[in-house]
N, C-alpha and C positions, 0 to 999 in steps of 0.2 A: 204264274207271275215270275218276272225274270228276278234272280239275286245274283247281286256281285259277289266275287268271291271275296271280297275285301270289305272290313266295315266302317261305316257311317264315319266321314269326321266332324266327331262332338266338343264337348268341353273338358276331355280329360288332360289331353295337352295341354299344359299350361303357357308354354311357348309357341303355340297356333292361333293364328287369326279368328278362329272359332272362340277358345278365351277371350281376348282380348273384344270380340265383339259380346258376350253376354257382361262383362266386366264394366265394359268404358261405353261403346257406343250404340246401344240397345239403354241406357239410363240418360243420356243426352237428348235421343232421338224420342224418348219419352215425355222429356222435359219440354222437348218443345210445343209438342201436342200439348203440353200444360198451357203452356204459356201464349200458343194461340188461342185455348179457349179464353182462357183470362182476360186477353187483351181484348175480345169480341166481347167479355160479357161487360167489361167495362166502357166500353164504346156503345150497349146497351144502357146502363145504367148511367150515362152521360144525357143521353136521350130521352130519357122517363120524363125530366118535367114539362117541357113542351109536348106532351105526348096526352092524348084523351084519356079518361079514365079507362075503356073500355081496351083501347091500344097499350096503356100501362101494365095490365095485366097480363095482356097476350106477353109483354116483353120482359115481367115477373118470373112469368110459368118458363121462358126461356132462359131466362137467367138461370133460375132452378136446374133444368136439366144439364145446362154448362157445368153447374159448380158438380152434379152429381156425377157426370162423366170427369171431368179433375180427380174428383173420388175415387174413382174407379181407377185411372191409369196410375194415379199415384201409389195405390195396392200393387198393382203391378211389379210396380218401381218395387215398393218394400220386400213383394215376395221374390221376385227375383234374387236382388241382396243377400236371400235370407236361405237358397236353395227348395223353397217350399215346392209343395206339388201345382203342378198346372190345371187349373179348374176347364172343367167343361164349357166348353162354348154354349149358351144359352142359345134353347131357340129364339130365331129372331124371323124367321120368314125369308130369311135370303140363302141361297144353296150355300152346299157344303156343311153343313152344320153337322151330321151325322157324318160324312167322311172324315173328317178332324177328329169327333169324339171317338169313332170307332178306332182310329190308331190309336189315337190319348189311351185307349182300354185294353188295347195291346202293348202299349209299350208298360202300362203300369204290371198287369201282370210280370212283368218283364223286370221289374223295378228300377223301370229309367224315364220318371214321370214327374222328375223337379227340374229342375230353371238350369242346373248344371247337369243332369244325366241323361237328357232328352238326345236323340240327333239333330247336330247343328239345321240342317234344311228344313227338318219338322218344325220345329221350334222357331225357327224366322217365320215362315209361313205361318204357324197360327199364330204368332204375337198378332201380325196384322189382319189375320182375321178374327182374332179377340179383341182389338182392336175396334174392328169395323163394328163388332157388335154394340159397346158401347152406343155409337151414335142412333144404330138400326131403331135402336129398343126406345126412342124417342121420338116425341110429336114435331118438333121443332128443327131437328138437328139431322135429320136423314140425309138430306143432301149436300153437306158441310163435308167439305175435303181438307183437313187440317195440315195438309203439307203444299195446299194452292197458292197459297201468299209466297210464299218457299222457295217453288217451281216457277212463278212469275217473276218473283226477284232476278232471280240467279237469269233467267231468260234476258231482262230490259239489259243485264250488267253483257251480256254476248256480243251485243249491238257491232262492235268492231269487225269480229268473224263473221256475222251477217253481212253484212256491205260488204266486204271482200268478196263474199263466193257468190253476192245477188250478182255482183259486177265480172265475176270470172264466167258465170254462167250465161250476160251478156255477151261476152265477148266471144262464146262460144257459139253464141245465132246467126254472126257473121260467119262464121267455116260450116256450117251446117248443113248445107250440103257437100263437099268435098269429104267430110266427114263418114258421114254415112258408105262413103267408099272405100273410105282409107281405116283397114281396118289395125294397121301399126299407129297410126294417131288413136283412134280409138282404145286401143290396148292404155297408152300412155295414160290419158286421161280416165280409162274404168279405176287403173290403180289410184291414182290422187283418190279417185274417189272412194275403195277400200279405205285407203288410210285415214282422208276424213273423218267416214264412219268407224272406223276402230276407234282413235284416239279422240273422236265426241263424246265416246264413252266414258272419260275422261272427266266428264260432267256430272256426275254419278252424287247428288243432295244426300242420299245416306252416309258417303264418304266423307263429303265434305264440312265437318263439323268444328272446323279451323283455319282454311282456309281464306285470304283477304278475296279481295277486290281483283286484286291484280295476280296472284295465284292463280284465278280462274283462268284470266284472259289468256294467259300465257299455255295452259294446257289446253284450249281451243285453240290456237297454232295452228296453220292449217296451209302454211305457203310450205313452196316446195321444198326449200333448205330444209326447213324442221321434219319434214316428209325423210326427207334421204338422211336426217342425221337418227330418227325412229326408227327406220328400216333394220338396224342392226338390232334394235331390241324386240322384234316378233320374233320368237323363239320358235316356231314353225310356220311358213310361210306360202301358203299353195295357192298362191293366186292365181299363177299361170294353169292349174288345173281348173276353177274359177273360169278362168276366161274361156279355154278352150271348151268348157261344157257351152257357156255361152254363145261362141259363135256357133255352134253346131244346132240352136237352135232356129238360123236362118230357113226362112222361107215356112217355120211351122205356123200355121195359124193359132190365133188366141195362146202363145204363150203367156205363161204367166211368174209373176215373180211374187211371193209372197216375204214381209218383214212382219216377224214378229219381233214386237217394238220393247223395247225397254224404256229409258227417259224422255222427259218430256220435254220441253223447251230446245235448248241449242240441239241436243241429240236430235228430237226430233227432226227439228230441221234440216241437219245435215241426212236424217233417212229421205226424206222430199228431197231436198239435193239430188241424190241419187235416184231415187225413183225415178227426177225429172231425168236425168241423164240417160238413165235405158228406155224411155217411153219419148224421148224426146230428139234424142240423137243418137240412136243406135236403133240396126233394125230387127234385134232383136227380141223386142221385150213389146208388147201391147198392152199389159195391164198391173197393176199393181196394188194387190190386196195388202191394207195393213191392220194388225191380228194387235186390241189393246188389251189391257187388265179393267176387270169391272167396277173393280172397287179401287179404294185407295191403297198403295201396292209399295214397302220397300222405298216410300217417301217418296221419291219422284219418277215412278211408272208411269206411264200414259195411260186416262182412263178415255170413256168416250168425251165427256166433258174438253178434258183436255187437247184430245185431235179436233174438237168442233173449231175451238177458241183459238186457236194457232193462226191458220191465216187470219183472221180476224185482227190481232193484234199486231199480227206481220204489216197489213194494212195500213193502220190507224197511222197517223202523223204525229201521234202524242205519245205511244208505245214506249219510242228510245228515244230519250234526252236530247236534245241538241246536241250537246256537249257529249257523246260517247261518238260521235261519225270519228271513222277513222282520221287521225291527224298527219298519221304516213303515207295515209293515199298517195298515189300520183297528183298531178297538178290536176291533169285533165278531169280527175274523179275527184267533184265537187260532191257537197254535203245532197245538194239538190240534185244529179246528177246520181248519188247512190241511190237516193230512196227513189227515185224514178226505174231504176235498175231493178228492185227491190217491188216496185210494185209490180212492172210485167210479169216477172218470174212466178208471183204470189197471185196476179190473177187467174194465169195459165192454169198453174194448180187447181185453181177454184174451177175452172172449165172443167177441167180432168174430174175432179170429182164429180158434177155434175152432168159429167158424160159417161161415168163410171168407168173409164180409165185408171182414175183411183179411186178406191174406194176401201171404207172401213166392214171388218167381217161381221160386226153386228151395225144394227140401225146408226145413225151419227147421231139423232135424238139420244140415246139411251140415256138414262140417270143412272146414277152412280146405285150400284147394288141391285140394278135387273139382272136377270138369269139369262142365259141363252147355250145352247149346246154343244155351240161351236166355241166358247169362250170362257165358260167356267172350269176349265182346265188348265187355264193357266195360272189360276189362282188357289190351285189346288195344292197339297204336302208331296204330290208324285211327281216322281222322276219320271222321266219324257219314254220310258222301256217299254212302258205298258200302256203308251196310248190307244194302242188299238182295241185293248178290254174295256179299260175305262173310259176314252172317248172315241168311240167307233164312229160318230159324227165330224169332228171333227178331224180324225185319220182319215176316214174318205175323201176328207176336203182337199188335205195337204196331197194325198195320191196325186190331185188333178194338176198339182203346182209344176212349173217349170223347175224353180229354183227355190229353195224356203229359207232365208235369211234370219237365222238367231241370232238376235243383238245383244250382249252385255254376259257379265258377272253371273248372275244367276239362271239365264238360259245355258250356259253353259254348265254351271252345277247340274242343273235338273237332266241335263243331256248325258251328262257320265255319272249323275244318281248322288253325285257331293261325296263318293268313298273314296278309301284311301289309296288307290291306284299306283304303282310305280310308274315313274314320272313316263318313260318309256313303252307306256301299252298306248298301244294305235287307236288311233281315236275312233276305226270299227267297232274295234270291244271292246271300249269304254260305252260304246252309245247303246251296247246287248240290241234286244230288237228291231229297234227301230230302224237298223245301219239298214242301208238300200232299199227302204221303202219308199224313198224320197227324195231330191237330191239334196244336199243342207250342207252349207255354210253357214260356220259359227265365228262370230267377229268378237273374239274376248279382249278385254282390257285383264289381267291378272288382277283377281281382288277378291279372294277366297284360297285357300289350302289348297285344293285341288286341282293339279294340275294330269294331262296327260300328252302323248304326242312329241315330247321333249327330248331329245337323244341323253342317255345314261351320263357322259362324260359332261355334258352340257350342265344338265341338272347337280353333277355331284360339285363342277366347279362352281354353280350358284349357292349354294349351297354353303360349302367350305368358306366362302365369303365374306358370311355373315350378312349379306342383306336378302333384304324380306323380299324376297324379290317372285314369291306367290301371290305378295295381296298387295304391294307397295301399288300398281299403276304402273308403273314404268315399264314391263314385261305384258307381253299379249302375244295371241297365238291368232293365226286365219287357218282354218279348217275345212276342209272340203270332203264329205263323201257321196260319194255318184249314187242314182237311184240302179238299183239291180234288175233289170225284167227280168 
């Protein structure tokens, strides 16, 4: 098993985003799971007197288990506060339950097995699989995703950046062939389409625990000004290597491109975005696997649930409000005229899936908290070094990829292990084993301590600065390293 030479960043710094997340935004992000249950058990208990006797009690016994899960996270809450030890994950019938405990038992030997002495990446990960335990170990509540309401919000409020890019992406069927030829127009438009996908990241429900209305919209941005005035804050930048792996894979059969996904809603869509754009106007790319979390993950990770329901509500005519179509539009681009934009694009997709063009790495049925081998790795406390021990299924997978797309914050932690790196190691040995076994692009949003890839001078003036410019959002890095034969 590979070690860094550097260790874990936890909660000893008091001025690292690692504090400041066990402090502030791990007891918020608590809260709200509270208070989704609450609001469902009372929309339960709104409903009991219309309700048969028979139906009354099924929706008693669910009440029941609402309030005893409230119970339960609330303990959380307290012992966190309190630095207490982290209890064992109960068996519940869903994987990993022995991977979790068995660290828990090394780190305690260790005497780093309370709320502040854990390492910060363990300690995320199991909140939310101690988390997911709560609900497992219930009759009623298995399938309840307490951060869905959350994830749909923040989606319908996008509406704006959807219609823009359903309608850029029309406009893109009319060049569509001269495209395919022209591979300096191509170039142009793969980049919008990086930066899309970087700063959708941007969308990030664990983050945003203050954020309005219009905060949002404004970090979905996505025309080209905002493009070229971001461009100066990717602190390494390798797209052009990116592309040229890209075209070099003309003429192979069944390339393929793999995203493993991060958020769910606007993220997502701008990953579809993109998929459409290499599956659809470039003749690079034939297929596009995308790789979810099983359970509820980091607040708004995409589960299978979540990639089923997406075009679905991409669809619907009731989804986004009248009242959010873009008001800047051009003339030409009427309210009726987007979502007309908006449906081809969204049915397209749905062909693609169903031709398996696209497609997700486990079944699209799956329910939240089935097992599969190629997938419960992601949801595991390991850094991405040792895929090939501990998921030797899922490493052969990624072998057969063209291109393998890490999205977000924490795919990045997990890729350089969350230690404490000088900002200047190459993002080769940051990533230990896994460097050229594959090709991989990492599209980070900055939103955690650890950074790598960053020239010394760079970093030491960020730094000197005084802004947080590790976990603020504003700083992102594109990564690229080539598979090795």
């Amino acid at each position: 098993m590979f070690e860094a030479p550097y260790p874990p960043w936890d909660f000893t710094e008091r001025n690292s985003f690692a504090f400041e997340t066990v402090i502030k935004r791990w007891p918020i992000i608590l809260t709200g799971i509270i208070d989704n249950i609450y609001c469902r058990n009372h929309d339960f208990g709104v409903s009991l007197p219309s309700k048969s006797p028979e139906e009354a009690a099924v929706i008693e016994e669910q009440i029941a288990e609402g309030k005893k899960i409230i119970n339960q996270v609330g303990q959380i809450k307290y012992d966190m506060a309190r630095d207490r030890a982290l209890p064992q994950i109960p068996e519940d019938g869903e994987a990993l339950v022995d991977v979790y405990n068995a660290e828990l038992d090394r780190l305690a030997e260790k005497k780093q097995n309370t709320w502040l002495t854990v390492p910060w990446l363990y300690s995320e990960c199991y909140l939310y699989r101690l988390v997911r335990s709560f609900f497992v170990q219930t009759k009623y509540w298995k399938d309840h995703d307490p951060f869905l309401q959350q994830k749909e919000a923040t989606f319908q409020k996008s509406s704006k950046a959807i219609f823009a890019l359903a309608t850029t992406m029309y406009e893109l069927e009319g060049d569509k062939e001269s495209l395919a030829s022209d591979s300096d127009n191509l170039k142009v438009i793969f980049k919008e389409m990086i930066q899309m996908c970087l700063w959708g990241n941007a969308t990030d429900l664990s983050m945003l625990t203050h954020l309005s209305h219009e905060d949002i919209q404004h970090l979905q941005t996505v025309g080209k000004d905002a493009q070229a005035a971001r461009a100066q804050y990717i602190l390494r930048d390798e797209q052009e290597k990116v592309w040229s792996h890209l075209t070099s894979l003309t003429g192979k059969k069944d390339s393929r491109v793999d995203f493993v996904l991060d958020n769910a809603g606007f993220e997502l869509f701008t990953d579809f975005v993109f998929a459409d754009f290499l599956v659809t106007y470039t003749p690079y790319v034939s297929k596009v696997v995308f790789h979810p979390k099983l359970i509820p993950w980091f607040v708004s990770d995409v589960t299978p649930p979540d990639f089923k329901s997406t075009t679905a509500s991409l669809l619907s005519p009731t989804f986004f409000p009248e009242e959010n179509t873009p008001a800047d539009a051009p003339a030409a681009t009427t309210s009726k005229e987007s979502r007309e934009h908006l449906y081809t694009m969204v049915k397209r997709w749905e062909s693609y899936i169903q031709s398996g063009v696209f497609s997700l790495s486990v079944p699209i049925d799956y329910p939240l908290g089935a097992s599969d081998v190629k997938a419960n790795f992601w949801t595991s406390p390991y850094p991405y070094w040792n895929m090939e021990e501990l998921a030797p299924e899922l490493f052969a997978d990624l072998r057969e990829s063209s291109l393998v797309v890490l999205k977000g914050d924490l795919n990045f932690r997990k890729l350089t292990g969350d230690v404490q790196w000088p900002p200047s190691t190459p993002f080769e040995t940051a990533i230990g084993p896994i460097a050229g076994k594959f090709p991989i692009l990492s599209l980070r949003t900055n939103k955690a301590d650890v950074i790598v890839a960053v020239d010394d001078d760079v970093a030491k003036k960020l730094d000197e600065s005084g802004e947080k410019w590790r976990y603020n959002g504003k700083y992102a890095v594109v990564l690229f390293q080539p598979k090795v034969n």
